[in-house]
C-alpha positions in Angstrom: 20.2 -13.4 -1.5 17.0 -11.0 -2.2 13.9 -13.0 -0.9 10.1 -12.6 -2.8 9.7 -10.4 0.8 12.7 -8.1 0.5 11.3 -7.3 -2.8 7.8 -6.7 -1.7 9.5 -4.2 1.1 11.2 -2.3 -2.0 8.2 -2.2 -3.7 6.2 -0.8 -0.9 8.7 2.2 0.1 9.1 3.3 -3.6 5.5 3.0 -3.7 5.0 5.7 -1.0 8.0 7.9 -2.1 7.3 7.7 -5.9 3.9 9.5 -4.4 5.8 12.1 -2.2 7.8 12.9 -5.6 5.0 13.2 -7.2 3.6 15.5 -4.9 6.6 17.7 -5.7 5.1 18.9 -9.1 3.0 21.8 -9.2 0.4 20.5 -10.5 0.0 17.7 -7.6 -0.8 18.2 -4.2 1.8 17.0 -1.2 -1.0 14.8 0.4 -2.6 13.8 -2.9 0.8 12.4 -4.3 1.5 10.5 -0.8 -2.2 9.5 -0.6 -1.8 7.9 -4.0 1.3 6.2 -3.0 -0.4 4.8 0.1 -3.4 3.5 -2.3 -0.4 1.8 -4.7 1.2 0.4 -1.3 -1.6 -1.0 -0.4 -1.9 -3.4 -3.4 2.1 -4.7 -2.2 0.6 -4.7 1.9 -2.1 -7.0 0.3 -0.1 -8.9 -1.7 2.9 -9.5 1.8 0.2 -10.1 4.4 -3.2 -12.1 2.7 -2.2 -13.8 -1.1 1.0 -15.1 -0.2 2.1 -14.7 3.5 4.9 -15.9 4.9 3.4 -18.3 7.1 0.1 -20.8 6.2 -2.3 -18.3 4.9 -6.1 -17.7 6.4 -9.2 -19.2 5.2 -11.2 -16.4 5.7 -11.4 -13.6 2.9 -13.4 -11.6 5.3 -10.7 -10.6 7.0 -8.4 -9.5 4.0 -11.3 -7.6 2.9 -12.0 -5.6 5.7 -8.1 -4.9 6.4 -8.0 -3.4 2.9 -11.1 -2.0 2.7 -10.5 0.3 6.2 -6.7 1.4 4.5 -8.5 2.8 1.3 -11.1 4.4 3.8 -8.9 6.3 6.0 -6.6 7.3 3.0 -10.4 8.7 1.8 -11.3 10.5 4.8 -7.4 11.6 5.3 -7.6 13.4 2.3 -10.8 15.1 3.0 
């Protein structure tokens, strides 16, 4: 049986390589489809590791904050 994390896993890798196929078109830069990918994994990563982990989850935001916050950043400054 598929589990809520199995799913999030799927989501995740087709994610990142609905990014690298979209860096495939012309029109769309390799490391600007991947990097937008990422950005869209991200929002899965959150979802696995912070909202609904599979163990009791933390009290402090702070932390789920900051996690996200330095993935967007380093996808920013990646792609500069």
């Amino acid at each position: 049986m598929v589990s809520y994390y199995d799913r999030l896993l799927v989501a995740i890798a087709a994610a990142v390589l609905a990014g690298a196929a979209s860096g495939l078109h012309p029109a769309v830069a390799p490391h600007v489809g991947l990097a937008g990918g990422s950005l869209v994994s991200t929002v899965f990563l959150y979802e696995a590791l912070f909202r609904n982990p599979p163990t009791r989850p933390t009290r402090s935001t702070t932390v789920a904050s900051v996690v996200v916050g330095i993935g967007w950043v380093s996808t920013v400054v990646l792609l500069v």
